[in-house]
Kinemage of the C-alpha trace (Angstrom):
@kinemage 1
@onewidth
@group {chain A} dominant
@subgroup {mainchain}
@vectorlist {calphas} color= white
{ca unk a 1} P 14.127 2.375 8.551
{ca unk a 2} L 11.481 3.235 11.580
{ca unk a 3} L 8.145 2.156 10.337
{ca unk a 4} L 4.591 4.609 10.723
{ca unk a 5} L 2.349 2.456 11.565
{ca unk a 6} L -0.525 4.226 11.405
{ca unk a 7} L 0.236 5.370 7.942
{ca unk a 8} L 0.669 1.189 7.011
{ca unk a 9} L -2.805 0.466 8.271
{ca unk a 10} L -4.469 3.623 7.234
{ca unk a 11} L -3.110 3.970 3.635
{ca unk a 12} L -1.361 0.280 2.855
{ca unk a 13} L -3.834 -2.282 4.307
{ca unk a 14} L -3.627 -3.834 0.563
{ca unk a 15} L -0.140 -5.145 1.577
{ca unk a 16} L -2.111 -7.455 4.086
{ca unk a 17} L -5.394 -7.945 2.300
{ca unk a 18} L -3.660 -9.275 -1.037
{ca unk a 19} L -1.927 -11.374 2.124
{ca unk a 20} L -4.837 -13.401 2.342
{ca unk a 21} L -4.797 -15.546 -0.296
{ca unk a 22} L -1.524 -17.280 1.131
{ca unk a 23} L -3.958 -18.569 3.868
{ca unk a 24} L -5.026 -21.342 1.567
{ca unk a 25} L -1.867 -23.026 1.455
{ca unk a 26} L -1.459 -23.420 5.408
{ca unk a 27} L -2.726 -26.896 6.533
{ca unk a 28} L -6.188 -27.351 8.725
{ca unk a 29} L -4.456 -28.213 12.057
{ca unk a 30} L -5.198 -26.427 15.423
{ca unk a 31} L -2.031 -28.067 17.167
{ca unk a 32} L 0.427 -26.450 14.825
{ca unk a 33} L 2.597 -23.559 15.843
{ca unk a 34} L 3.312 -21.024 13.519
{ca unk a 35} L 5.922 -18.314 13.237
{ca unk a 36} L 3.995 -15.295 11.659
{ca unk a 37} L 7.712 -13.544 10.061
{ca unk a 38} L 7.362 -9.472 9.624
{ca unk a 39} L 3.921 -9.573 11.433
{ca unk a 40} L 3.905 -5.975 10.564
{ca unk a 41} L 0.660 -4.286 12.878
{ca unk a 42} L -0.806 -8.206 13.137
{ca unk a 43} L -3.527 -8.306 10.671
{ca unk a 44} L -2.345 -11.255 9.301
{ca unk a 45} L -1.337 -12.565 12.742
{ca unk a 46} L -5.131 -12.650 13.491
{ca unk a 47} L -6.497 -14.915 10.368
{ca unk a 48} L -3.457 -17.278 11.506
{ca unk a 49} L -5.603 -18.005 14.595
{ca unk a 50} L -7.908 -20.007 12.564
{ca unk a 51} L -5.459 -22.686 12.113
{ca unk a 52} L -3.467 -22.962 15.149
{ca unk a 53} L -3.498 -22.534 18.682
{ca unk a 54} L -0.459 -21.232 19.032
{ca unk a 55} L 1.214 -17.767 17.615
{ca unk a 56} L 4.588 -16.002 17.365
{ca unk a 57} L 4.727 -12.694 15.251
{ca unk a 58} L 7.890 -11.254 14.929
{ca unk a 59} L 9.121 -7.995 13.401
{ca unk a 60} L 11.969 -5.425 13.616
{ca unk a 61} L 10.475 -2.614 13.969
{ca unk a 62} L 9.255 -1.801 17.937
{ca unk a 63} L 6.641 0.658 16.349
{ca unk a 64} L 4.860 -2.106 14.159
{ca unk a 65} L 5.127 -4.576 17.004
{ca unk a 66} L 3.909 -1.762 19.318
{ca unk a 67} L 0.331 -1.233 17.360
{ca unk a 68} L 0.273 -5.396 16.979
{ca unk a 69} L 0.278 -5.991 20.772
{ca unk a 70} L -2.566 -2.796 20.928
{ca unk a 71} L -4.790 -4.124 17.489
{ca unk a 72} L -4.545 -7.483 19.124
{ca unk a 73} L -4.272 -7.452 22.620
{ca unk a 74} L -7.302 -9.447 23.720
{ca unk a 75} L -6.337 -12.583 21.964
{ca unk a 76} L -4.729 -14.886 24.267
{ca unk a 77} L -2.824 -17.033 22.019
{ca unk a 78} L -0.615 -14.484 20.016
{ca unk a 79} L 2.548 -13.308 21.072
{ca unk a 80} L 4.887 -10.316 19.542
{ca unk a 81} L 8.176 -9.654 20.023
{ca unk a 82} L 10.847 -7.710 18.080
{ca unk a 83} L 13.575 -10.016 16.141
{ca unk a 84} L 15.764 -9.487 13.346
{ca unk a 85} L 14.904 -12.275 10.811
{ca unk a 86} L 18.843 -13.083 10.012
{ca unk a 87} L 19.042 -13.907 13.693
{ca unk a 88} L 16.197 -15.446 14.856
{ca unk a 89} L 16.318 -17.278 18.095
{ca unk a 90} L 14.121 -20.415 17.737
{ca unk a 91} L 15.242 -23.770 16.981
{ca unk a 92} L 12.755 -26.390 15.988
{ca unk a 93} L 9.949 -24.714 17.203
{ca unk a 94} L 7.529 -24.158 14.289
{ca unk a 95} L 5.223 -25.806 12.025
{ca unk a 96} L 4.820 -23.275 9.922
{ca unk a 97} L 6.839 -19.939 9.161
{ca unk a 98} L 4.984 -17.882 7.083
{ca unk a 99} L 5.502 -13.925 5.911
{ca unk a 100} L 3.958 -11.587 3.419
{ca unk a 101} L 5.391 -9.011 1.145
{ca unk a 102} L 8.889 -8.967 4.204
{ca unk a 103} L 11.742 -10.838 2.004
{ca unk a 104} L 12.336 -8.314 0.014
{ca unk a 105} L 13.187 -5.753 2.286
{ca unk a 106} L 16.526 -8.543 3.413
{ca unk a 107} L 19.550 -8.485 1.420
{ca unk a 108} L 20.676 -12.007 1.980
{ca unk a 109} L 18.388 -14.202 1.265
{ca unk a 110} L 20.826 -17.232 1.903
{ca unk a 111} L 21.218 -16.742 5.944
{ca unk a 112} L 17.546 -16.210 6.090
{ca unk a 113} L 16.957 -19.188 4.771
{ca unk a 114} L 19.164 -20.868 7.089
{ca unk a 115} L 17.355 -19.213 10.030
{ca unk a 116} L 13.980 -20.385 8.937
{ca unk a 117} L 15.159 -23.865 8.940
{ca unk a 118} L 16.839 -23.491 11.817
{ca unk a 119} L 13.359 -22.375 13.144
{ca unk a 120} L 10.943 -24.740 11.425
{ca unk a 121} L 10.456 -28.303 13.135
{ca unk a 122} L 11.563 -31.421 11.009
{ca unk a 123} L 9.379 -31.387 7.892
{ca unk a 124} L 8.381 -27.995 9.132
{ca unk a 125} L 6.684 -25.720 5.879
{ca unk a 126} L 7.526 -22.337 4.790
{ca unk a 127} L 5.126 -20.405 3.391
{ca unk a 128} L 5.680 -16.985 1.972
{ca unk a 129} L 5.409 -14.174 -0.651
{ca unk a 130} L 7.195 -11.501 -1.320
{ca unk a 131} L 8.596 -8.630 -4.257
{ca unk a 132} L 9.580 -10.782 -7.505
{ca unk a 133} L 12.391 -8.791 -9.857
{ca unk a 134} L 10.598 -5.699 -11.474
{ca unk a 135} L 8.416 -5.520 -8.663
{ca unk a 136} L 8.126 -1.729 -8.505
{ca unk a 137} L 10.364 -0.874 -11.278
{ca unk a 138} L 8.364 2.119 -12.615
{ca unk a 139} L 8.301 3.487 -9.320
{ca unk a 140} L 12.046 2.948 -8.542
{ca unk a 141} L 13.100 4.379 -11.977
{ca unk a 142} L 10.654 7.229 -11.591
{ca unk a 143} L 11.884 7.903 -7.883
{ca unk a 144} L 15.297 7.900 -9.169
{ca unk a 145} L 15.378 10.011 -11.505
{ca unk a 146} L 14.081 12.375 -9.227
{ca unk a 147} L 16.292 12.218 -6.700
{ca unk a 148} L 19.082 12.334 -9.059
{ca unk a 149} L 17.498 15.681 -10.635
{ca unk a 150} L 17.475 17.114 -7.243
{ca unk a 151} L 20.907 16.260 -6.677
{ca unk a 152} L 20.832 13.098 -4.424
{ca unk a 153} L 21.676 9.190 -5.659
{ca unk a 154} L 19.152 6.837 -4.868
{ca unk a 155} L 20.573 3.199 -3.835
{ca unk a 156} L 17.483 0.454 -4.021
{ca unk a 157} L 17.430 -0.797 -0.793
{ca unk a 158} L 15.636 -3.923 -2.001
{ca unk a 159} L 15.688 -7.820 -3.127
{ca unk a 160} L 13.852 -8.563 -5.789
{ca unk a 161} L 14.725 -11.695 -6.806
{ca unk a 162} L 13.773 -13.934 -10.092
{ca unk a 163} L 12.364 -17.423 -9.660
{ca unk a 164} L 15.119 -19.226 -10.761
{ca unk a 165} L 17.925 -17.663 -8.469
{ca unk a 166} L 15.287 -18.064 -5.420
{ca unk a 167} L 14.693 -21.729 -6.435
{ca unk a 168} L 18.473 -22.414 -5.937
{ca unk a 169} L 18.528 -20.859 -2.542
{ca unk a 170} L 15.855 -22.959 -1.378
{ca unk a 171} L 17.444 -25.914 -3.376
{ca unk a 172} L 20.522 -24.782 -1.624
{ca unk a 173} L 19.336 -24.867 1.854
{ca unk a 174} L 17.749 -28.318 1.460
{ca unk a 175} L 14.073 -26.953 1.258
{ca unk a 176} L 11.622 -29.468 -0.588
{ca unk a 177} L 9.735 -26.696 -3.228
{ca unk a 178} L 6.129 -27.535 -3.891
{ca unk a 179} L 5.705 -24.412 -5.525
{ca unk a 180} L 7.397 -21.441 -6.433
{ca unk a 181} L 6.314 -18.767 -9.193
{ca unk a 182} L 5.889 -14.953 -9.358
{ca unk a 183} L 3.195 -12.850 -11.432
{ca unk a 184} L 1.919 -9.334 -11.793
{ca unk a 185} L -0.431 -7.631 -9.060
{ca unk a 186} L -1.570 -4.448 -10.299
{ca unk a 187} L -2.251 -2.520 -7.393
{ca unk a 188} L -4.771 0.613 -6.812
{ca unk a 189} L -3.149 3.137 -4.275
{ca unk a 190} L -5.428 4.124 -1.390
{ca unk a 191} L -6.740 8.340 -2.016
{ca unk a 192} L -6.894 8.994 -5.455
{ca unk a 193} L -4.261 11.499 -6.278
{ca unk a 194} L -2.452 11.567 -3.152
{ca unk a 195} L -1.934 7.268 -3.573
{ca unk a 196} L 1.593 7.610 -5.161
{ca unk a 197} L 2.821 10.697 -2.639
{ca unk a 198} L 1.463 8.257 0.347
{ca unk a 199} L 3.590 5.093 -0.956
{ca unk a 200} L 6.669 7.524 -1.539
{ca unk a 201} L 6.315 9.196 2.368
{ca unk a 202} L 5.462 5.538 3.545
{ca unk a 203} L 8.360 3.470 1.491
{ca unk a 204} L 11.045 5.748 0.631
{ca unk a 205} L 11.190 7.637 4.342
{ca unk a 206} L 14.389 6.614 5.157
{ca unk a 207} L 15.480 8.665 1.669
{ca unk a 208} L 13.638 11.374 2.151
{ca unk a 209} L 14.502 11.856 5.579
{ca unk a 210} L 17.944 12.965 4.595
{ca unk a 211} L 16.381 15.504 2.289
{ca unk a 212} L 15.275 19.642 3.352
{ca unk a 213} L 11.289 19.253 3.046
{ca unk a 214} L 11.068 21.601 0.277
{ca unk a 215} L 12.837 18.952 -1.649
{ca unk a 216} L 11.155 16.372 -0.406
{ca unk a 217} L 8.065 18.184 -1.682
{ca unk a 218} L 9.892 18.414 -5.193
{ca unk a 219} L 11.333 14.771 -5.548
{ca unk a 220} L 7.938 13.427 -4.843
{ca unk a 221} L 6.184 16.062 -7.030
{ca unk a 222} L 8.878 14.976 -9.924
{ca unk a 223} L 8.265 11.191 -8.903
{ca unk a 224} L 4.475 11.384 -9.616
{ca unk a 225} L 5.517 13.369 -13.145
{ca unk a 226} L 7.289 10.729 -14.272
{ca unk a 227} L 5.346 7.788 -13.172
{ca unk a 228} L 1.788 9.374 -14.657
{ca unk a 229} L 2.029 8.009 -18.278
{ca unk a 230} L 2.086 4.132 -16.700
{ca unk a 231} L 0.531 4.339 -13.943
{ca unk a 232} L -2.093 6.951 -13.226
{ca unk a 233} L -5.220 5.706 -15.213
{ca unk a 234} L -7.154 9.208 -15.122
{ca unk a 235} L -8.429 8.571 -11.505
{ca unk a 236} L -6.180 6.846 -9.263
{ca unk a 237} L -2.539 5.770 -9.176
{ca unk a 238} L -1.950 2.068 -10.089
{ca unk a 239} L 1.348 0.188 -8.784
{ca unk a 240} L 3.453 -1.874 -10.804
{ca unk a 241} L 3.411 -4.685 -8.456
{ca unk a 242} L 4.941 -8.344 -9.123
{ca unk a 243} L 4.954 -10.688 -6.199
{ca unk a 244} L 6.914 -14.138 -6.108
{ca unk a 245} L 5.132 -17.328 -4.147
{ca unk a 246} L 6.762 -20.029 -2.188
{ca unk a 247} L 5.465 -22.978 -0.740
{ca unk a 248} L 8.155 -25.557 0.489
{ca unk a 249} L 9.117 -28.013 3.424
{ca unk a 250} L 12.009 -28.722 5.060
């Protein structure tokens, strides 16, 4: 899936904003180097620079790390390059690896795991957050059962784990866990009455894509129709958003 990046930081800057509050966990220490993982368009990338002096934001999408290098191309100590986080190619390099809402778009967990540790420096610290299981399940469902109406199968592409499997990975991978726990993150979609449409063009493109617009225009229609009784509260469309949180050390 190509990312549109101007869609992410027009209509979904609440991915990055709710980002924020990971910030408190990363230690007050300007010699650190941290790995920003999934930088996305960098607007977590910048706040970073308040605790190091050194940057690396990856992603794997060229159009996400395209608009990074433009939002954030007069700050000096930031870097950006495209990577695949189940092959990154640092060893020992980081203090810090930290990501926001970009696990869950990975299907196995376990070798990125290995590839952060691989990356962090000895008692390097991971700090992330991401989908927990039944993060968008109303959505999914509802999307589903629209595609399936309009003759196509929808496959989730994502990994929404639960605590307790996620915990073993870690456990697995000899992380230390300081903390680990998910909750529920209501979240208001950008435009009113157009909020759900502009998560379904943003998040589901690469299922759409394979659809004639005129049933594009009818899946997301039937999407909205189905979702409305949970999560349009008579003026905007509310997302049924869980997120887990990890803090741990290698």
């Amino acid at each position: 899936m190509e990312w549109n990046a101007i869609l992410y930081d027009n209509k979904h800057d609440f991915v990055a904003e709710y980002g924020k509050d990971l910030l408190e966990f990363i230690p007050q220490d300007k010699k650190q180097v941290i790995l920003d993982l999934g930088c996305g368009t960098g607007t977590l990338t910048a706040k970073l620079t308040d605790f190091c002096n050194q940057i690396i934001g990856v992603d794997s999408s060229q159009t996400m790390i395209a608009k990074a290098r433009e939002n954030l191309k007069n700050i000096e100590n930031i870097k950006f390059q495209v990577c695949n986080a189940l092959a990154l190619p640092f060893e020992q390099e980081f203090d810090i690896v930290f990501s926001n809402a970009v696990f869950h778009w990975i299907a196995n967990h376990d070798m990125l795991l290995k590839n952060i540790y691989q990356a962090l420096k000895p008692t390097g610290l991971l700090i992330c957050e991401f989908g927990a299981n039944g993060n968008i399940a109303i959505i999914e469902n509802a999307f589903a059962k629209a595609c399936k109406d309009s003759g196509y199968a929808y496959q989730s592409k994502f990994n929404f784990p639960t605590v307790e499997n996620f915990k073993k990975l870690l456990e697995i991978n000899k992380f230390s866990i300081h903390k680990i726990y998910d909750f529920d993150r209501p979240t208001v979609l950008k435009n009113s009455q157009q909020g759900l449409s502009n998560w379904i063009k943003q998040f589901f493109a690469s299922e759409l894509a394979v659809m004639p617009k005129e049933i594009q225009v009818i899946v997301i229609q039937k999407t909205e129709e189905f979702a409305k009784k949970d999560l349009w509260n008579g003026t905007e469309w509310v997302a049924d958003y869980r997120r887990l949180r990890v803090v741990a050390n290698k």
